[in-house]
Structures are given as C-alpha cells and as structure tokens.
PyMOL Python script that loads the backbone (N, CA, C, O; Angstrom):
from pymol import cmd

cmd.read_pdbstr("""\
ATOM      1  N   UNK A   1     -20.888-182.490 101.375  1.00  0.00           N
ATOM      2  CA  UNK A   1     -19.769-182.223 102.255  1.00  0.00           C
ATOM      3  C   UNK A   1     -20.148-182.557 103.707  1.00  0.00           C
ATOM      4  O   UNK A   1     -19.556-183.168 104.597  1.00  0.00           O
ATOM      5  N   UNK A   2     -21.300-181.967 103.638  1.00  0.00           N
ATOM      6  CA  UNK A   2     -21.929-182.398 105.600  1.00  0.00           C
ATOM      7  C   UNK A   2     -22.086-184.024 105.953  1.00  0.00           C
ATOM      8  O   UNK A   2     -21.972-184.608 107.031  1.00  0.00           O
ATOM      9  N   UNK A   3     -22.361-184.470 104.749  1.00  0.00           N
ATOM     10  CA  UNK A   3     -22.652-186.465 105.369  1.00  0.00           C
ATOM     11  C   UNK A   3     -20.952-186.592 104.698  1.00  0.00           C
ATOM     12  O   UNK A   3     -20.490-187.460 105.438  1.00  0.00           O
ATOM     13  N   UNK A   4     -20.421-186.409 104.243  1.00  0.00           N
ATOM     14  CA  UNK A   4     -18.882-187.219 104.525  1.00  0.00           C
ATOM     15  C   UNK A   4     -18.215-186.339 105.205  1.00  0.00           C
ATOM     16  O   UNK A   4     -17.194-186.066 104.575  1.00  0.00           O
ATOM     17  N   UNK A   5     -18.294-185.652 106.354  1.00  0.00           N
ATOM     18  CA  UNK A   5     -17.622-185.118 107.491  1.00  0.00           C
ATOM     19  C   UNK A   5     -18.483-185.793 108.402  1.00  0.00           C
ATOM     20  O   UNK A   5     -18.026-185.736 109.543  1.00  0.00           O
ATOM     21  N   UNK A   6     -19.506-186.381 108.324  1.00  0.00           N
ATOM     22  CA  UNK A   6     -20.466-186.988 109.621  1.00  0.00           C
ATOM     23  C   UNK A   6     -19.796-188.411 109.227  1.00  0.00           C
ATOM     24  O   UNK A   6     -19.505-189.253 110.077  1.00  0.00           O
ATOM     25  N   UNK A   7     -19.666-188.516 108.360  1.00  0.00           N
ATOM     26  CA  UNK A   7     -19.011-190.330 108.031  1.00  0.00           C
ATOM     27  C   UNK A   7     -17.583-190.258 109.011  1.00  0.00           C
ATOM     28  O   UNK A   7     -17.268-190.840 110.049  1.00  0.00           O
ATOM     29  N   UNK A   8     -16.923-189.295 108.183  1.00  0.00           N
ATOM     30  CA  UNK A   8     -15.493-189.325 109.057  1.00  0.00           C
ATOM     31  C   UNK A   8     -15.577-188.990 110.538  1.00  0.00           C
ATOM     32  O   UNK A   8     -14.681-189.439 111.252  1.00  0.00           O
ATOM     33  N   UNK A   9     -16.548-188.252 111.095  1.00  0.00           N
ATOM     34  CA  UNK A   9     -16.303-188.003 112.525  1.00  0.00           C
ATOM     35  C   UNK A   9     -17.025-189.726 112.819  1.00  0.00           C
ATOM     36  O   UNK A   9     -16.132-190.475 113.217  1.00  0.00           O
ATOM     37  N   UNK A  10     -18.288-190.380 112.708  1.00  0.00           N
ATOM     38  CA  UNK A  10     -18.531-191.468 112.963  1.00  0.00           C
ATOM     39  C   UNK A  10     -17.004-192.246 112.636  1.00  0.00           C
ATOM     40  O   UNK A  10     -16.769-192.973 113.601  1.00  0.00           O
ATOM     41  N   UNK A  11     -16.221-192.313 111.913  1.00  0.00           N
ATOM     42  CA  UNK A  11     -15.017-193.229 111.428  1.00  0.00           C
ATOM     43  C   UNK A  11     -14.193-193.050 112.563  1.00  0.00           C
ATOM     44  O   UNK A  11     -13.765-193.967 113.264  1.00  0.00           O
ATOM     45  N   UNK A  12     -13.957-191.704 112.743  1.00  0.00           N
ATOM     46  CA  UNK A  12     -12.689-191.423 114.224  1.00  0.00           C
ATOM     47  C   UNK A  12     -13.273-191.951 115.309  1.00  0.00           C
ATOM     48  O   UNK A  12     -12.540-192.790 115.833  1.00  0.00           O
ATOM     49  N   UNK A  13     -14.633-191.748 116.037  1.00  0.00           N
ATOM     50  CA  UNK A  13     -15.326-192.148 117.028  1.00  0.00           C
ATOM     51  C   UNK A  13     -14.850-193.346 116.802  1.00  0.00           C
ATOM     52  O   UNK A  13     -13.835-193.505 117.480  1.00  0.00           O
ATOM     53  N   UNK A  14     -15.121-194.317 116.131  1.00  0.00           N
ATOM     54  CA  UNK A  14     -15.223-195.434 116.135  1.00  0.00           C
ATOM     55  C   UNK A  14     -13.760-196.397 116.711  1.00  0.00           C
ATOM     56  O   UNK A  14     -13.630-197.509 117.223  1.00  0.00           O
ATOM     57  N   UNK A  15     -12.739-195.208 116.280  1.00  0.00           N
ATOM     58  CA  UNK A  15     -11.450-195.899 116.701  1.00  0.00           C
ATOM     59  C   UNK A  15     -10.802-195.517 117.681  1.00  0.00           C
ATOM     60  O   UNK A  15      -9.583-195.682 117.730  1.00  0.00           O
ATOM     61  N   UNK A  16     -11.515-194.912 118.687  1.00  0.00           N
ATOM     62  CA  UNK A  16     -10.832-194.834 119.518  1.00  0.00           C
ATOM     63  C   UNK A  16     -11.309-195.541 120.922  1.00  0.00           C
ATOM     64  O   UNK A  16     -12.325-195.154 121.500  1.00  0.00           O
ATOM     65  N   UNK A  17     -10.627-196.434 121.340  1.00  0.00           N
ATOM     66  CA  UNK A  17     -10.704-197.227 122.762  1.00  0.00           C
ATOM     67  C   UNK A  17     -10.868-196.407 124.012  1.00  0.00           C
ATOM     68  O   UNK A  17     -10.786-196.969 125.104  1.00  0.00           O
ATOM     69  N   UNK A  18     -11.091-195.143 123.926  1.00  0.00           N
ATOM     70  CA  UNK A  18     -11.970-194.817 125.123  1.00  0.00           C
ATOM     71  C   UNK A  18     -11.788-193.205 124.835  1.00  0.00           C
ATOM     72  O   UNK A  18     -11.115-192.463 124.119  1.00  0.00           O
ATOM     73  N   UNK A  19     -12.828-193.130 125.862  1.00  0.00           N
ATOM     74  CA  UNK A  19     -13.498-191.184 125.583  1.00  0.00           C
ATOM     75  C   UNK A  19     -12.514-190.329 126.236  1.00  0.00           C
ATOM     76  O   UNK A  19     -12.563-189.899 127.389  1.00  0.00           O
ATOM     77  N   UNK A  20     -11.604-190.134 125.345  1.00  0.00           N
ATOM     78  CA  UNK A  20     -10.636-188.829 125.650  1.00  0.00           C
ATOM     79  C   UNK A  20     -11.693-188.109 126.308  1.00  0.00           C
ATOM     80  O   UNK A  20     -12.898-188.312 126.455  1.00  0.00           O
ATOM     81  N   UNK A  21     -10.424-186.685 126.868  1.00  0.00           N
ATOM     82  CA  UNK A  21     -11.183-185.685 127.701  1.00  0.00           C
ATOM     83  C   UNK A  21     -11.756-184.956 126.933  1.00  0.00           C
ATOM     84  O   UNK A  21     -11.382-185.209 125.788  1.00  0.00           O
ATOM     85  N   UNK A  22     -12.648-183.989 126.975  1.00  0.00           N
ATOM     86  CA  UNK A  22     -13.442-183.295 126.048  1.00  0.00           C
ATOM     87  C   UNK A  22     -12.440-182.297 125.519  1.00  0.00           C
ATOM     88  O   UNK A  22     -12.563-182.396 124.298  1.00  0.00           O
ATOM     89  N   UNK A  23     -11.715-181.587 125.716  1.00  0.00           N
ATOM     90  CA  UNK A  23     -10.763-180.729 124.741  1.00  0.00           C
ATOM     91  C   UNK A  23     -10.568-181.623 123.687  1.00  0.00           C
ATOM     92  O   UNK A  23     -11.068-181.468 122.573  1.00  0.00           O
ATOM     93  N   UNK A  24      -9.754-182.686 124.060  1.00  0.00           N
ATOM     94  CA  UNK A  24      -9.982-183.506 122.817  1.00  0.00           C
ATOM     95  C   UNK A  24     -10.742-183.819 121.578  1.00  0.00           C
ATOM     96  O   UNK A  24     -10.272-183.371 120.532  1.00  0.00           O
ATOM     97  N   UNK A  25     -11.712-184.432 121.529  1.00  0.00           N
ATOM     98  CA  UNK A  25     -13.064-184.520 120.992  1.00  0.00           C
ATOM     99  C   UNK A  25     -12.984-182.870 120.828  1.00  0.00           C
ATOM    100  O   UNK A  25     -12.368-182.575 119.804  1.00  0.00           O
ATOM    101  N   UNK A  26     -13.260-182.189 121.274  1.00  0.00           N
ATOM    102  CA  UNK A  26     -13.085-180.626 121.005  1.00  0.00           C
ATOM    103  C   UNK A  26     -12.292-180.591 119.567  1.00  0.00           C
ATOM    104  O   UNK A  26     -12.781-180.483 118.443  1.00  0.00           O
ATOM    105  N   UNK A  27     -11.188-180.690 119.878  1.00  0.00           N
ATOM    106  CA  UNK A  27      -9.855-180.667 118.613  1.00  0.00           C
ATOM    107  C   UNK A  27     -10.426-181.478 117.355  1.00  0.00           C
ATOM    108  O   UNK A  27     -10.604-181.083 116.203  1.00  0.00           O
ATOM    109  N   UNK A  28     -10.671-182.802 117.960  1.00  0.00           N
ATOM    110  CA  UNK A  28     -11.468-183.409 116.523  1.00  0.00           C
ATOM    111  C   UNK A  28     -12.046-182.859 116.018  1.00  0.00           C
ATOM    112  O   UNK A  28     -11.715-182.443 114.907  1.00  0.00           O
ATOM    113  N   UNK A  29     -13.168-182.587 116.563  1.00  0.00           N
ATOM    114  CA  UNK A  29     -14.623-181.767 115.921  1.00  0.00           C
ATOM    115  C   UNK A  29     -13.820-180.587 115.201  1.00  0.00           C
ATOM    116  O   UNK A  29     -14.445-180.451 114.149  1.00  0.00           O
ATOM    117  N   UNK A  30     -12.945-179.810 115.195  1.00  0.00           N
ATOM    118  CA  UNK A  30     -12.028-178.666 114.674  1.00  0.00           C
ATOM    119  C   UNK A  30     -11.578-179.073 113.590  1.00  0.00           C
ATOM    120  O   UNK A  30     -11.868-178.374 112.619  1.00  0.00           O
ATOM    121  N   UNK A  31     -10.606-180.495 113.302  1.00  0.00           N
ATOM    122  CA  UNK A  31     -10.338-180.621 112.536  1.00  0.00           C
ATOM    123  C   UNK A  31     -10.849-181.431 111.452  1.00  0.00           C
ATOM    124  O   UNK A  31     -10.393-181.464 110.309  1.00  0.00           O
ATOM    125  N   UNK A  32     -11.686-181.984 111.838  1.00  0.00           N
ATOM    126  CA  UNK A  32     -12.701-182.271 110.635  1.00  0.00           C
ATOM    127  C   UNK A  32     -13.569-181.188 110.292  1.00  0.00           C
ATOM    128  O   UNK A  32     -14.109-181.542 109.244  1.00  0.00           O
ATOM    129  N   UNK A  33     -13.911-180.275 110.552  1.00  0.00           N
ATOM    130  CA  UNK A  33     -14.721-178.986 110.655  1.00  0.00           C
ATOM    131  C   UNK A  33     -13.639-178.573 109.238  1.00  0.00           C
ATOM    132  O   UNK A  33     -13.925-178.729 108.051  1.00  0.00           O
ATOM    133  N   UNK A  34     -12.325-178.002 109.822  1.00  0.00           N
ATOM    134  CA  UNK A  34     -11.280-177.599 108.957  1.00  0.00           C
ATOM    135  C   UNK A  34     -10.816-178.477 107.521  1.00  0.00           C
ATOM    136  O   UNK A  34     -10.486-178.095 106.398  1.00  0.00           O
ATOM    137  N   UNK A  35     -10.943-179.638 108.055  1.00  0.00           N
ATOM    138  CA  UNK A  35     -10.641-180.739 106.322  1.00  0.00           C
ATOM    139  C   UNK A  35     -11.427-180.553 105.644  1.00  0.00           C
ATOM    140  O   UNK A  35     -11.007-180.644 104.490  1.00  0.00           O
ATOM    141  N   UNK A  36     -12.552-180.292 105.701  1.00  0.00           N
ATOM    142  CA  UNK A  36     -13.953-179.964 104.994  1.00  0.00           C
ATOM    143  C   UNK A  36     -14.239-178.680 104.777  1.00  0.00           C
ATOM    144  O   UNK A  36     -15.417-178.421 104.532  1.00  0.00           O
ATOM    145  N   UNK A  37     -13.599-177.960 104.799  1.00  0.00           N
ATOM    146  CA  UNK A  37     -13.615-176.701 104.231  1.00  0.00           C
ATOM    147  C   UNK A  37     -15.065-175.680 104.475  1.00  0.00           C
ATOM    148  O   UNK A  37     -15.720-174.927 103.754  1.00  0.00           O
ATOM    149  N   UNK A  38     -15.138-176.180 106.060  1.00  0.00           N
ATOM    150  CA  UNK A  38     -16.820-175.594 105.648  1.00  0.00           C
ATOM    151  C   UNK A  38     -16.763-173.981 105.704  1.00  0.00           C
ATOM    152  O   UNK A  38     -15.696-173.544 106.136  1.00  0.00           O
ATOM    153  N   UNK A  39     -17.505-173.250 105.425  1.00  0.00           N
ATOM    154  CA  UNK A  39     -17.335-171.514 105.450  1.00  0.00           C
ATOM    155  C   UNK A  39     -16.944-171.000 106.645  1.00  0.00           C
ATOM    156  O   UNK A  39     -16.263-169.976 106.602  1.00  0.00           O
ATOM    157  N   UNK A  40     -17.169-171.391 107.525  1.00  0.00           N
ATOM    158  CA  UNK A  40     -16.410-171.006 108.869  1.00  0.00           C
ATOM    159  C   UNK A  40     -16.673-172.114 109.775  1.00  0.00           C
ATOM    160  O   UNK A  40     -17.582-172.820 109.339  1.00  0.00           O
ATOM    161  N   UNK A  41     -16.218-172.495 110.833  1.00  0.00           N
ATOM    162  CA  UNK A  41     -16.049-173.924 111.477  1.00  0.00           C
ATOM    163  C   UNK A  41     -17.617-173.370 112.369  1.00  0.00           C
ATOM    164  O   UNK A  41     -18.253-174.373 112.693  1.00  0.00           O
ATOM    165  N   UNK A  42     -18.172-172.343 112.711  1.00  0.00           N
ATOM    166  CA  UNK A  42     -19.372-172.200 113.242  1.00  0.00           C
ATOM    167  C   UNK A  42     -20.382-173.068 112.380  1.00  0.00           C
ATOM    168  O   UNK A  42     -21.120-173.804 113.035  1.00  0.00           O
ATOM    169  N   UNK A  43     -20.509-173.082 111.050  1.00  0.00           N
ATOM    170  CA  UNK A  43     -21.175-173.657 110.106  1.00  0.00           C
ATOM    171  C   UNK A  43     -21.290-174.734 110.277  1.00  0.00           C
ATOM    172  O   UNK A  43     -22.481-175.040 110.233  1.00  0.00           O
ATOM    173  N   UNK A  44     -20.167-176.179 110.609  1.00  0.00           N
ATOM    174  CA  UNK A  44     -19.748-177.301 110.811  1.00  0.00           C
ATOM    175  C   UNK A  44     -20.511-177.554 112.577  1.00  0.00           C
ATOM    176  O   UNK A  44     -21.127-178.607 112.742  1.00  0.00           O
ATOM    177  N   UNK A  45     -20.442-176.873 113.399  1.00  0.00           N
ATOM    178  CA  UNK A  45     -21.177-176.843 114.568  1.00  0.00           C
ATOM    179  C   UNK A  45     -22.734-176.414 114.830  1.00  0.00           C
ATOM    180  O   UNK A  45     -23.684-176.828 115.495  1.00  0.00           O
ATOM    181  N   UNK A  46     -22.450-175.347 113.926  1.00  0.00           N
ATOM    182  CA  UNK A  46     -24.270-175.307 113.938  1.00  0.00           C
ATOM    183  C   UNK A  46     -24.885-176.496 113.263  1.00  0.00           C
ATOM    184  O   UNK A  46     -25.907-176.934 113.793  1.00  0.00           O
ATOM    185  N   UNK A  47     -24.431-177.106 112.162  1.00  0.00           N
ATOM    186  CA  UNK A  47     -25.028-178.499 111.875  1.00  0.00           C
ATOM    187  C   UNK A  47     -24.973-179.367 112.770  1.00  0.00           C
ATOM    188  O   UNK A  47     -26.006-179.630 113.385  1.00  0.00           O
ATOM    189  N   UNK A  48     -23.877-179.972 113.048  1.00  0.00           N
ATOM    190  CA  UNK A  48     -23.572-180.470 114.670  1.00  0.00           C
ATOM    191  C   UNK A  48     -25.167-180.346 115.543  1.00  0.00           C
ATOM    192  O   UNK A  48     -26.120-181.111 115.686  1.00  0.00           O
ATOM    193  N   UNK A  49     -24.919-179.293 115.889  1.00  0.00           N
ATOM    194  CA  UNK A  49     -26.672-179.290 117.134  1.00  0.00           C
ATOM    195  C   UNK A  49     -27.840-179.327 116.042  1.00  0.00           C
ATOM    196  O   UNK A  49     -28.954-179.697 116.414  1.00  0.00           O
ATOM    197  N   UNK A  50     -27.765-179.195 115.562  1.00  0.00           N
ATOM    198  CA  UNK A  50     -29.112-179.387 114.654  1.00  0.00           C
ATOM    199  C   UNK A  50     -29.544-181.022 114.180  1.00  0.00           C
ATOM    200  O   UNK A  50     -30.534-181.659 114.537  1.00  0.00           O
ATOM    201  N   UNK A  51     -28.640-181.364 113.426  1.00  0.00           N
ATOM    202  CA  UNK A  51     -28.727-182.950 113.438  1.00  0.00           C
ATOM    203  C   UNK A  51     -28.199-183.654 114.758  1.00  0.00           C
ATOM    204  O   UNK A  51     -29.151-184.273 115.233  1.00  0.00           O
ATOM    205  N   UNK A  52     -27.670-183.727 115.124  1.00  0.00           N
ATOM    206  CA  UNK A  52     -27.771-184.585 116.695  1.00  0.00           C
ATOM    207  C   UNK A  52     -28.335-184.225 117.769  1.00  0.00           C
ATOM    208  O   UNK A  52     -28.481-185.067 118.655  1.00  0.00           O
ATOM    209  N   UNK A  53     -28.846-182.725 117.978  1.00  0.00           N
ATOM    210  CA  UNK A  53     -29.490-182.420 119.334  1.00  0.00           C
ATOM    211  C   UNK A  53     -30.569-181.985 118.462  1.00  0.00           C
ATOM    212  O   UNK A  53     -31.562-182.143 119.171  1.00  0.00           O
ATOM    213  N   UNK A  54     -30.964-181.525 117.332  1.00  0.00           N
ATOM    214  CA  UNK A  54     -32.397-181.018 117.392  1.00  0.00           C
ATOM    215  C   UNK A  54     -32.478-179.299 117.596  1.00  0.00           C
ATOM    216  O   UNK A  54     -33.552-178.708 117.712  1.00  0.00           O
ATOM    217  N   UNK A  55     -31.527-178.821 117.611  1.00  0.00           N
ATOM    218  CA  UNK A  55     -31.709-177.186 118.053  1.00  0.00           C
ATOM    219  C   UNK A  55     -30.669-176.353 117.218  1.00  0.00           C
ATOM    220  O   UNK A  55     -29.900-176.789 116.360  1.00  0.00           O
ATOM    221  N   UNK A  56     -30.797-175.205 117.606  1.00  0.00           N
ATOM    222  CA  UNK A  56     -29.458-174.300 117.056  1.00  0.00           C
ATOM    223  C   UNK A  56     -28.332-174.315 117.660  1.00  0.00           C
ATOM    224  O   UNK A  56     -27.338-174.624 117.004  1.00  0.00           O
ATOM    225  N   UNK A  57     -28.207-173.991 119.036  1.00  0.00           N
ATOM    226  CA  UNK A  57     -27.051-174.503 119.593  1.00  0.00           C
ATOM    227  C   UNK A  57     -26.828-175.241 120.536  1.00  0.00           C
ATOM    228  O   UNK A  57     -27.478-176.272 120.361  1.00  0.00           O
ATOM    229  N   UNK A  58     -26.301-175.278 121.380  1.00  0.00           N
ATOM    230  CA  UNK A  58     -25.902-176.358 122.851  1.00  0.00           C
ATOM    231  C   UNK A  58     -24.501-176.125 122.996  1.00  0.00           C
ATOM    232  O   UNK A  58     -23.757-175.267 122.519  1.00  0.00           O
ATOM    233  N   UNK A  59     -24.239-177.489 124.087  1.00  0.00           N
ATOM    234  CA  UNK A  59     -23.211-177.256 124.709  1.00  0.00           C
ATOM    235  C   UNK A  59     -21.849-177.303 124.024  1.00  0.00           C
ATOM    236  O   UNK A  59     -21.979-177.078 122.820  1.00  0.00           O
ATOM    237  N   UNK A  60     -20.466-177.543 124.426  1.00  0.00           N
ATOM    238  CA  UNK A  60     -19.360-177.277 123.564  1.00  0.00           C
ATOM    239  C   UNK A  60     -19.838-178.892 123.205  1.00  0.00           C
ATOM    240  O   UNK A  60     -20.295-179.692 124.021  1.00  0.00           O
ATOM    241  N   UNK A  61     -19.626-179.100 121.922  1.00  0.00           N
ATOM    242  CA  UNK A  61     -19.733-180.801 121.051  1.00  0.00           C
ATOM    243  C   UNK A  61     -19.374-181.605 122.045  1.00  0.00           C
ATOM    244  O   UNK A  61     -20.060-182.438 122.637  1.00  0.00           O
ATOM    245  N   UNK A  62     -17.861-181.204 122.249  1.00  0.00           N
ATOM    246  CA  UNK A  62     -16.548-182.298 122.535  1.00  0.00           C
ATOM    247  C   UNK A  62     -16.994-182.521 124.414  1.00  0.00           C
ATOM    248  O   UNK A  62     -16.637-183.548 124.990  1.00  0.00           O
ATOM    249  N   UNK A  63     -17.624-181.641 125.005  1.00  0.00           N
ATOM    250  CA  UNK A  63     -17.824-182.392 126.243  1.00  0.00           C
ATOM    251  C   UNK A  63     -19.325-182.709 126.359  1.00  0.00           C
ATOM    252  O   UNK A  63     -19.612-183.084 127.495  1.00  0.00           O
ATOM    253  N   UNK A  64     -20.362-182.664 125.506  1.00  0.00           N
ATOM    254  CA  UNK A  64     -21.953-182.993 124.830  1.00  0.00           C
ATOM    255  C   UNK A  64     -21.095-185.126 124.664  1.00  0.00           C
ATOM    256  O   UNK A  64     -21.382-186.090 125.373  1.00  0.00           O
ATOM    257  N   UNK A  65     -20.343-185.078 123.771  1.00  0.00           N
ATOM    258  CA  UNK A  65     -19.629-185.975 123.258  1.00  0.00           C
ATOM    259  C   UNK A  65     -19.451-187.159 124.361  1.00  0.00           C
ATOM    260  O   UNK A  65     -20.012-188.238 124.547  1.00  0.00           O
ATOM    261  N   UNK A  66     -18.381-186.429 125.018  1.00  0.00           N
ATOM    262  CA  UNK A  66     -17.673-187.206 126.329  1.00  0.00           C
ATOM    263  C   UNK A  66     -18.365-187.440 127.404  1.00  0.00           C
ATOM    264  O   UNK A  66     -17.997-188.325 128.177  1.00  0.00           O
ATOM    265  N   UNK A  67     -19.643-186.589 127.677  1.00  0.00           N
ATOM    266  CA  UNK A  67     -20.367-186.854 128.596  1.00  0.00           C
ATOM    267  C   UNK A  67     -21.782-187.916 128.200  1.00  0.00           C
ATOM    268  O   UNK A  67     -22.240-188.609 129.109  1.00  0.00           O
ATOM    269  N   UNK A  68     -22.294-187.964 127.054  1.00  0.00           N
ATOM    270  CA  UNK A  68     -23.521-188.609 126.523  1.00  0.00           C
ATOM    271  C   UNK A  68     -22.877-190.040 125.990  1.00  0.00           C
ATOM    272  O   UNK A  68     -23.538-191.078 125.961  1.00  0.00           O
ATOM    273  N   UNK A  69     -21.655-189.960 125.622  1.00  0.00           N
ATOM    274  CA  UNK A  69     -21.041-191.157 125.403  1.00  0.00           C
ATOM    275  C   UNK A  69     -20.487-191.089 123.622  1.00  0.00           C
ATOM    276  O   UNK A  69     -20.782-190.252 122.769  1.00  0.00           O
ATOM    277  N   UNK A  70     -19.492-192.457 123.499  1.00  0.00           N
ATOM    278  CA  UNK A  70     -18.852-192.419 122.103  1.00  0.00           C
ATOM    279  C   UNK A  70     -19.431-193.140 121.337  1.00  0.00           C
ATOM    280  O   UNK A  70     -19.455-192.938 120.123  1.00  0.00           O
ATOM    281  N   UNK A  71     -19.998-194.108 121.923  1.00  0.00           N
ATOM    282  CA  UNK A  71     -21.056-194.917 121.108  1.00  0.00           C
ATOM    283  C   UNK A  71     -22.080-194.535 121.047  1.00  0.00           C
ATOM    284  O   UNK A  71     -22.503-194.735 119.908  1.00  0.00           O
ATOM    285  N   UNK A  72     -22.947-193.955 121.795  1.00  0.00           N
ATOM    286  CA  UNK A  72     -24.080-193.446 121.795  1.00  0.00           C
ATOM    287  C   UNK A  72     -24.117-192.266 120.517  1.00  0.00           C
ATOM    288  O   UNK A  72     -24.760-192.188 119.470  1.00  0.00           O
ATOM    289  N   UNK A  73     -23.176-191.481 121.117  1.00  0.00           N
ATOM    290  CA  UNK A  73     -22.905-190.390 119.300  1.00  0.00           C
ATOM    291  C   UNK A  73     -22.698-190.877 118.174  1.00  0.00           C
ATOM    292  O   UNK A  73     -22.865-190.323 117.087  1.00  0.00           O
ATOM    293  N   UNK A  74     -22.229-192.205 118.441  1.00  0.00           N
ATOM    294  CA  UNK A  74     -22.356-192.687 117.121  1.00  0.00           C
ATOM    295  C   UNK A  74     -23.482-193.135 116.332  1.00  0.00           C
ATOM    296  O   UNK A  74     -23.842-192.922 115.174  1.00  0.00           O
ATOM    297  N   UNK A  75     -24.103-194.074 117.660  1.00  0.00           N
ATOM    298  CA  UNK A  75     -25.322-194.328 117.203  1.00  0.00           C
ATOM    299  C   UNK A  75     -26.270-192.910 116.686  1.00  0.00           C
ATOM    300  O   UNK A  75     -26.836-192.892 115.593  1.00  0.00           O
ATOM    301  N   UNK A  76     -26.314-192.006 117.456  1.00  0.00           N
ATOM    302  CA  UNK A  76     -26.775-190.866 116.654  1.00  0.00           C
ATOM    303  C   UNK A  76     -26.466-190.626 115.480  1.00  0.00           C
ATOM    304  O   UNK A  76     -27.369-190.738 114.651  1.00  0.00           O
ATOM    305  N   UNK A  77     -25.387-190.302 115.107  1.00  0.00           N
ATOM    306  CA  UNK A  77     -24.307-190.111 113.908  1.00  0.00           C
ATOM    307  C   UNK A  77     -25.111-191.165 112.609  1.00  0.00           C
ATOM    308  O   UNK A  77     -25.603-190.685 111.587  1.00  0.00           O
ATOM    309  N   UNK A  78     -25.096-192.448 112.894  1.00  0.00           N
ATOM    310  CA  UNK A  78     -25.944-193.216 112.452  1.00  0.00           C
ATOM    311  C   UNK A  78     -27.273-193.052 111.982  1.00  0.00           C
ATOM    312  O   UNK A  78     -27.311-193.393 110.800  1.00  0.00           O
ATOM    313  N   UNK A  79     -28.181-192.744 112.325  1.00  0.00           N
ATOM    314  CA  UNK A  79     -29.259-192.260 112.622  1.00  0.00           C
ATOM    315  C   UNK A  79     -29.333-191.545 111.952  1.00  0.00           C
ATOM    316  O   UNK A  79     -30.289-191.930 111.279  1.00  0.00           O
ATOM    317  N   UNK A  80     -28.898-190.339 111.406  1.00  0.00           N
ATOM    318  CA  UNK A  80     -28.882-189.169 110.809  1.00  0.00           C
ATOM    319  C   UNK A  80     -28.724-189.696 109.570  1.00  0.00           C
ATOM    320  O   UNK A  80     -29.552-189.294 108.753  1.00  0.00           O
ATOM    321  N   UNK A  81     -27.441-190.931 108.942  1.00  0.00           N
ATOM    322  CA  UNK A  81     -27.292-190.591 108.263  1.00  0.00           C
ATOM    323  C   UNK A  81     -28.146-191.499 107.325  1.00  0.00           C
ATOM    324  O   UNK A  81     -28.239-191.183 106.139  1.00  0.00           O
ATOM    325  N   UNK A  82     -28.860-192.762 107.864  1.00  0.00           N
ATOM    326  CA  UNK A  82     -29.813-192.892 107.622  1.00  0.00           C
ATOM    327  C   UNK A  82     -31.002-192.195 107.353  1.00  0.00           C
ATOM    328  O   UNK A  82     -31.524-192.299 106.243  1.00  0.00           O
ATOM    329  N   UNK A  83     -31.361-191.685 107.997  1.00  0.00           N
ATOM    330  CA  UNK A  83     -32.748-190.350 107.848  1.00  0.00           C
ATOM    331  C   UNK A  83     -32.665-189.808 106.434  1.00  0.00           C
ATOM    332  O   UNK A  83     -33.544-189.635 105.590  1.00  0.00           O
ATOM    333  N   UNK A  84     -30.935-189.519 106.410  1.00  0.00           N
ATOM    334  CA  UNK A  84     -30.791-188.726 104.850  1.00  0.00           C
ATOM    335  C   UNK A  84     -30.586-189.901 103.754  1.00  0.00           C
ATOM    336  O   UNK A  84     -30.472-189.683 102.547  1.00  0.00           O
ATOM    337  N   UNK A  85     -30.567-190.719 104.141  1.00  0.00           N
ATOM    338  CA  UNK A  85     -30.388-191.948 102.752  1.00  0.00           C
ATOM    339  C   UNK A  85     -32.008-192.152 102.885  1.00  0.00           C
ATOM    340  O   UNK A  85     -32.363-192.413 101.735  1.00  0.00           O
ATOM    341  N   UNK A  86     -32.902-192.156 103.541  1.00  0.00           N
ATOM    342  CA  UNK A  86     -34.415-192.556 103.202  1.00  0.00           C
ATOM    343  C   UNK A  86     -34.517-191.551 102.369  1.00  0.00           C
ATOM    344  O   UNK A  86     -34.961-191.840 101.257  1.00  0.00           O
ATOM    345  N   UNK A  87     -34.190-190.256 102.604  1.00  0.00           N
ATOM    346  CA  UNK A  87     -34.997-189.596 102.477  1.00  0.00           C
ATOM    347  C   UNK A  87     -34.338-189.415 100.558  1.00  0.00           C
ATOM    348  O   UNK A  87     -35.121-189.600  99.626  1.00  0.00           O
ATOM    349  N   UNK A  88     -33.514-189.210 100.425  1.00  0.00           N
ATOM    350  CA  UNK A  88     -32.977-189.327  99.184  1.00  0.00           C
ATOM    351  C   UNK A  88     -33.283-190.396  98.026  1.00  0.00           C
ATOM    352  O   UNK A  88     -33.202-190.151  96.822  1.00  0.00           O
ATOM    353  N   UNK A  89     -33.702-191.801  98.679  1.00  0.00           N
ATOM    354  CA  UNK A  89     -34.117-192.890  98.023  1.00  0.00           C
ATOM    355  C   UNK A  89     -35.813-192.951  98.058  1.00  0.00           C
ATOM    356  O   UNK A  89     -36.359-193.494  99.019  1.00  0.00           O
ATOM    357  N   UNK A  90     -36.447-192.489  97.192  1.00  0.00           N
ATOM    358  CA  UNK A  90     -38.300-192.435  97.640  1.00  0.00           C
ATOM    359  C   UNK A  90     -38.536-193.609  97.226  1.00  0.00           C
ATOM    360  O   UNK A  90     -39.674-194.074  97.303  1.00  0.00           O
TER     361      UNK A  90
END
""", "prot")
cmd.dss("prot")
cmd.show_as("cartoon", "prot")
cmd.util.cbc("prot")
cmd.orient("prot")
C-alpha cells in the first residue's frame, strides 16, 4: 500500500506545471493519504518523513514540498522506490 501511494503521489507531482502553494500539496498529501486507506492519515505522514527526510517527523509535507522543490521530491520519491525494488530483488 505504501509504494503505490508513493507511485501515485510521484504520478500527481509529475503533472503538475508548477508548485502550487503549500496548502495545496498539503490537500494532496491528504488525499492520497485517504485513497489508501492508511490507519490514520498520521501513519501516511510518518512514512512520509521517514523515507524522504530520514526522521520521525518534520515540517508540514506540503510546504517541505513547495519549498525543496517538485522535481527534486520526485527525484526523492524515486530513490526510495528504487532502494525498495533492490532490496526485494537479491
């Protein structure tokens, strides 16, 4: 459930022609949090900082997002989900 909600947030990033304001990106991160049914949308964010920042928590996603950049998160986003396809394929 966690790498195809990281697929789809990489999929939305990807289409959009420029970095809404962070409420925005905010709302995303919500509703992919919510399509995915995770146990509470804290769950969906604490993964969030853990695979892209490395920690338990940080700042709100959606302005982490808008301020570090849309491509750049992606390229993170990327990154991750690679890490988990090595690591799955020995």
């Amino acid at each position: 459930m966690e790498e195809m909600a990281l697929k789809d947030l990489l999929e939305a990033l990807g289409s959009m022609k420029m970095t809404p304001e962070p409420d925005k990106l905010q709302e995303l991160l919500y509703e992919i949090g919510k399509r995915y049914s995770f146990a509470d949308l804290r769950a969906w964010f604490h993964n969030l900082y853990q695979l892209l920042l490395g920690q338990e928590e940080g700042p709100r996603m959606g302005s982490f997002i808008s301020l570090y950049g849309i491509e750049e998160t992606r390229i993170l986003i990327q990154e991750v989900l690679q890490q988990k396809k090595s690591r799955m394929s020995f």
